[in-house]
Structures are given as C-alpha cells and as structure tokens.
C-alpha positions in Angstrom: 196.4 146.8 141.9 194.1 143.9 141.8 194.0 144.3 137.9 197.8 144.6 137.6 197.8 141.3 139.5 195.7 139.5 137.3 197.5 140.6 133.9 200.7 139.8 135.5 199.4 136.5 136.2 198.2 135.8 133.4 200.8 136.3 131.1 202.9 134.0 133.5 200.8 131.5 132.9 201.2 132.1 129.0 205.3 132.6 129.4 205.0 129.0 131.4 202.9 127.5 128.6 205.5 128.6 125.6 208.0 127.7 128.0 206.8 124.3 129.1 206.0 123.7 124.9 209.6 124.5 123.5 211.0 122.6 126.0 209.0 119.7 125.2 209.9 120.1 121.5 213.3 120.4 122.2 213.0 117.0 124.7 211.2 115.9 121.8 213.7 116.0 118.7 216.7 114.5 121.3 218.2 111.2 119.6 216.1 108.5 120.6 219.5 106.3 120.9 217.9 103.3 119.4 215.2 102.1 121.9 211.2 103.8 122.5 211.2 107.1 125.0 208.8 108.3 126.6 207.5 111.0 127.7 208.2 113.2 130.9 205.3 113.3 133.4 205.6 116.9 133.3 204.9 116.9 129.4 202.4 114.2 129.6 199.2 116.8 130.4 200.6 119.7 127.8 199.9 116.9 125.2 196.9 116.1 126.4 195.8 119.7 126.4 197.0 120.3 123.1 195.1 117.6 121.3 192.2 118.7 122.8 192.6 122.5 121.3 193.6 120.7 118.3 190.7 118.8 118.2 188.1 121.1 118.7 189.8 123.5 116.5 189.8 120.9 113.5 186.4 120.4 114.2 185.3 123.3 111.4 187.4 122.4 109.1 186.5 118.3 109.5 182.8 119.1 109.4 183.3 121.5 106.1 185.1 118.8 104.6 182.2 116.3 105.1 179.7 119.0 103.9 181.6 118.9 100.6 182.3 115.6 99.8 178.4 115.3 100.4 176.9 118.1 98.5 180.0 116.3 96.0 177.8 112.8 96.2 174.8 115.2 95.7 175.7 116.2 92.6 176.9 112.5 91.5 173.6 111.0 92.0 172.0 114.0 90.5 174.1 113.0 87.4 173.2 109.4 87.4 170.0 110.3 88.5 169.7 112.4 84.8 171.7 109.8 82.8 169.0 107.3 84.7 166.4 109.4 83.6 167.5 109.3 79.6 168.0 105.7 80.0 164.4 105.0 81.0 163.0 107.6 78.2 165.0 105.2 75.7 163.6 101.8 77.0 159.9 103.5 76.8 160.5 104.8 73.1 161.9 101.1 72.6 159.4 99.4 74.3 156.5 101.4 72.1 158.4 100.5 69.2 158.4 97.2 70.2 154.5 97.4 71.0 153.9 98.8 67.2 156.1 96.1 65.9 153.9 93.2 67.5 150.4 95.3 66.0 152.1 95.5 62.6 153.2 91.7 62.7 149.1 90.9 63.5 148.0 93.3 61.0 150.6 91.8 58.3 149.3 88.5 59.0 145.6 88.9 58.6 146.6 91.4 55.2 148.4 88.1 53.8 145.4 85.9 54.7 143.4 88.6 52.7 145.6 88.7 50.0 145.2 85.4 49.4 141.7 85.4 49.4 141.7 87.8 46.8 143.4 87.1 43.3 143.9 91.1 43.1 146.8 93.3 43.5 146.8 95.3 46.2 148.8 98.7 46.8 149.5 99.8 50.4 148.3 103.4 51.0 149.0 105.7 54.3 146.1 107.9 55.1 147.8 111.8 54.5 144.2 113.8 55.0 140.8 113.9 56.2 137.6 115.8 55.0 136.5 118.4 57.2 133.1 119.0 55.3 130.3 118.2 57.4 128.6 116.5 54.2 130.9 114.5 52.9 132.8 111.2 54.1 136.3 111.3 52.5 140.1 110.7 53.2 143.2 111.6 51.0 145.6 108.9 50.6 149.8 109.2 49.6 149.2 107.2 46.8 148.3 108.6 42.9 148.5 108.2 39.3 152.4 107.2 39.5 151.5 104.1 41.0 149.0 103.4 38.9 146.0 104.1 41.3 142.6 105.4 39.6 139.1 106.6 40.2 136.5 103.9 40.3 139.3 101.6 42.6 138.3 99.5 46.0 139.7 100.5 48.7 139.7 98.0 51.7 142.1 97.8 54.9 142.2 94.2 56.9 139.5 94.9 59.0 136.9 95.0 56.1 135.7 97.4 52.7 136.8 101.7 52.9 135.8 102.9 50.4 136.3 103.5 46.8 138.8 105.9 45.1 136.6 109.2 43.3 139.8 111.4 42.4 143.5 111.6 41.2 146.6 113.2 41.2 149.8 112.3 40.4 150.7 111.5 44.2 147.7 111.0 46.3 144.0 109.6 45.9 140.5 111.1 47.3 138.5 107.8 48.9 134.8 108.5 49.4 134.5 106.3 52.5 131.3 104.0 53.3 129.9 106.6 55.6 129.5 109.0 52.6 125.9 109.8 52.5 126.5 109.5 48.7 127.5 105.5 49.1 125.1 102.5 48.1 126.3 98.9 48.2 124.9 95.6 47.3 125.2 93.9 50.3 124.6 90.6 51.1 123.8 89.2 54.7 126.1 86.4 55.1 123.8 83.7 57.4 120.7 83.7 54.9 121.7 85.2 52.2 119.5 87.8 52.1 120.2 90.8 49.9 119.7 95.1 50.3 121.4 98.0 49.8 123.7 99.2 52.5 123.6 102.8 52.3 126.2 105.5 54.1 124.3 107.8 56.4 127.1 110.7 57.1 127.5 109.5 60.2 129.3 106.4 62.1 126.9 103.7 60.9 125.3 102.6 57.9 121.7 102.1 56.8 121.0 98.0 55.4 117.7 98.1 53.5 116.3 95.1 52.5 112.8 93.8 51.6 110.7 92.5 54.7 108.4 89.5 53.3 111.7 87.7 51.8 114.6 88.2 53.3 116.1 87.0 56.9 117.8 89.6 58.6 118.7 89.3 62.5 121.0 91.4 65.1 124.7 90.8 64.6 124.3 89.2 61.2 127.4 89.5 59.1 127.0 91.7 56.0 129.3 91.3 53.0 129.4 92.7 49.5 127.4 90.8 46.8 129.7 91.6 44.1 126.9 92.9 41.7 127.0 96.1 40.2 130.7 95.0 39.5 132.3 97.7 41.6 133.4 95.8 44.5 134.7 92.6 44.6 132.2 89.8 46.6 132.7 89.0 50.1 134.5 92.2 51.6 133.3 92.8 55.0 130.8 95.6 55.4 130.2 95.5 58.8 127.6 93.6 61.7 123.6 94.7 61.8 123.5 96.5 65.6 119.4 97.0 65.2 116.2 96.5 62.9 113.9 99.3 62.7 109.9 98.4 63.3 109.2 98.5 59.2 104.7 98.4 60.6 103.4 98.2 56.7 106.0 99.3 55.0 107.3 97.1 51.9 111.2 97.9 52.9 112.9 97.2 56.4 115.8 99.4 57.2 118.6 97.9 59.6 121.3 99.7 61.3 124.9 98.6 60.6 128.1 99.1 62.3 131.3 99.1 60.5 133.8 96.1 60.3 136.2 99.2 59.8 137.4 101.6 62.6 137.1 104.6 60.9 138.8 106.7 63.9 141.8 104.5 63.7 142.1 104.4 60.7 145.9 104.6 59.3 146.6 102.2 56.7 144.6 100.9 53.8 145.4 98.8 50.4 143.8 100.0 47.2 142.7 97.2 44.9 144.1 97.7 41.9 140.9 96.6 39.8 138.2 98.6 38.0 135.2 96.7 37.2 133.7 96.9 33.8 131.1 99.0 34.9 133.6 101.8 36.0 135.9 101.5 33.4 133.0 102.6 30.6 131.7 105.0 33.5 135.2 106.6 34.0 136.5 106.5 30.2 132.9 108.2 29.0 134.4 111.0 31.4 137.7 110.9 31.0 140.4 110.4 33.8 141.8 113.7 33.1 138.3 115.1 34.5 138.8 113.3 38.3 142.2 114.4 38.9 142.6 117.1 41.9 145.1 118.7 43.1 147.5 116.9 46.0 146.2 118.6 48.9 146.4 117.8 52.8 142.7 117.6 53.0 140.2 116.5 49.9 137.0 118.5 49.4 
C-alpha cells in the first residue's frame, strides 16, 4: 500500500507541475494591454526551477561548443603555424643568398684589382671535377677548346696561382694543381728576393728549395712566381713559408710552404688566356690534338 502511496504521489506532483506550467504559459501569452506585467507569485519559483533544469541541461551542449570552437583555433594556429613555418624557410634561403651575394661582391672586387694587375685575359672557369687518384693533384674545369682555353695555360683564382691547364676537350680543361707531385716553379721569395724551386709534394703544402749560403729565407716570407721559365706570369702568389728544415751540410735548404690558395674551397678559378713561348714550341712539337681528353666528371 505504502508503494501505491508513493506512485500516486508522485505522479500528482508531475500532473501539478504540467498543470502549474500550462497555466503559466497560458498567463503568459494574455495581452499585456500596453503597460509591463508581471509575474504571479505562484509562477515566480516554476521559473526559477526551470532555468535551473535548463541550465544544467545546456551545460553539455555549451561546453561541446567551447570544445569545438577550440580544437577550431587549434587547427588555425596549426595553419599559420605551417604557413609561419614556410615563411621562415624563405627568409633563410634569402638570407643565404644574400650571404653568397656579399662573398661574391668581395671576391669580384679583389678579381678586378687582379685583373688590373695583369695585362692578360682572363676566362672564368667553375670547378666540374676532382681527381681521385692518390698520385696525382688535378681538377676538371667547365671550360674547353670552344672558348678558346689550351694546354700549357695559367690557371690562378683571387687568392693566388692553381695550377696550369695539361688537357682539352671541347667543353672542359684538366688543371694539374700546385700540389701535383709533378709541379716545379721558379719562385721567388718576395722580402729578399731570394730565388728556389717550389716544388708540389702530393699533399697540402709545397716544398721551396733554395740554396743556403746566398739566399734569405725566413718563416712567413711571401713567395711569388719569378716569371722565368716563361710559364707563369711574375708575381702570382704561391703561398707563405710555414717552416725551414735544419739543411746541417747540405748545399740546398728545403722550406715548407703553405698555399695562398684554399684548395678545399676551391670553386672558382680564371684561366689566363696566355701560353708562354716556351709552351707554345712545347705543345705545337706535340700537337694539341694529342692533349685533348674526353669531358669527364673526374680527370685521370
């Protein structure tokens, strides 16, 4: 019975509710004859109970709509977080440019200095190969026979003296480089004047060998070509005396010689275009045809 009761009850209390609610709405949608109404004191707590179901029932559905407009934003500032991202990848590859713009600009100046010191054409040449022999000392350059490059040529860069060019093709040159163990200069040491043969070792320094009773020879002494022998024009830079060897009684004294050229950063380089008497007779007495090789990525 006690069960009956209850159920009885409650849906009384849920007739009284609906009842209570239409009856409001009805209230509600009476003319308001012009002027504010309010509300009966009877109706005053349903509406007060009703936005609070509301309320907490909108609650889901306010706090879903938050969650998507901010997995929305998410994806926004992923988007400009990406376009951001390519932005900042162009600005580096500008900035590099930029970077190899101001090297070239320095390296363009001291090649017109150069120029000017020498009354020779020069041909610009980008380095296309190395040698990968362990005994020789050689690059291959883009430049051939078409523009009128041939064997028995100097080959400098700004920093100082390359090399010379040994073979041809139509489109690209073999250099023997300084380091060649095949390589002898005149050289001249630029302080006193003293004179030797600056020899390539197949390494990264040369060998200066000079006579000991005559000739002044200290650490960091410039040392230049002579211009004898005719092959090389005189005063290209050879590169700085690091060390003298102990010559004890020996006639000869042997220095060791770094470079004025960067051989590992190497890129650029400007063939002469000059052949001294010397290799004119040597090359024409072989014949041109006989130095050409083919256009290869690597010489040798």
């Amino acid at each position: 019975m006690a069960e009956i009761r209850s159920r009885i009850s409650l849906s009384l209390v849920v007739a009284g509710l609906v009842a209570v609610a239409t009856v409001s709405m009805v209230v509600d949608r009476r003319p308001l004859d012009g002027v504010a109404r309010e509300l009966p004191a009877w109706a005053s707590p349903a509406l007060d109970v009703a936005e609070w179901i509301q309320g907490k029932l909108a609650w889901p559905v306010v706090r879903l709509g938050d969650a998507w407009s901010h997995y929305n934003g998410l994806l926004d500032a992923e988007e400009r977080n990406e376009a951001l991202r390519h932005q900042l990848a162009a600005l580096s590859d500008e900035n590099l440019q930029l970077r190899e713009a101001l090297v070239a600009s320095g390296r363009l100046a001291r090649i017109a200095e150069m120029r000017e010191s020498y009354e020779v054409p020069m041909l610009p040449a980008e380095l296309v190969g190395r040698d990968v022999s362990p005994w020789f000392r050689s690059v291959l350059i883009g430049r051939g026979r078409s523009d009128s490059v041939r064997s028995g040529m100097p080959v400098i860069s700004e920093q100082g003296l390359v090399g010379l060019v040994t073979a041809t093709s139509r489109s690209a040159a073999k250099t023997m480089l300084l380091l060649d163990p095949q390589t002898a200069i005149d050289g001249t040491v630029q302080r006193s004047r003293a004179r030797g043969i600056v020899r390539g070792r197949g390494t990264d320094t040369l060998e200066f060998e000079f006579v000991v009773r005559d000739e002044d020879v200290q650490v960091d002494d410039l040392v230049i070509t002579s211009g004898l022998g005719g092959v090389y024009p005189k005063g290209l830079r050879i590169g700085r005396v690091a060390a003298l060897s102990d010559p004890g009684s020996r006639l000869l004294q042997t220095a060791t010689v770094e470079p004025a050229v960067d051989f590992g950063r190497l890129e650029q380089v400007f063939v002469m275009l000059r052949r001294s008497p010397s290799m004119e007779l040597l090359y024409s007495a072989q014949g041109d045809e006989g130095t050409e090789v083919a256009a290869e990525t690597t010489p040798r």
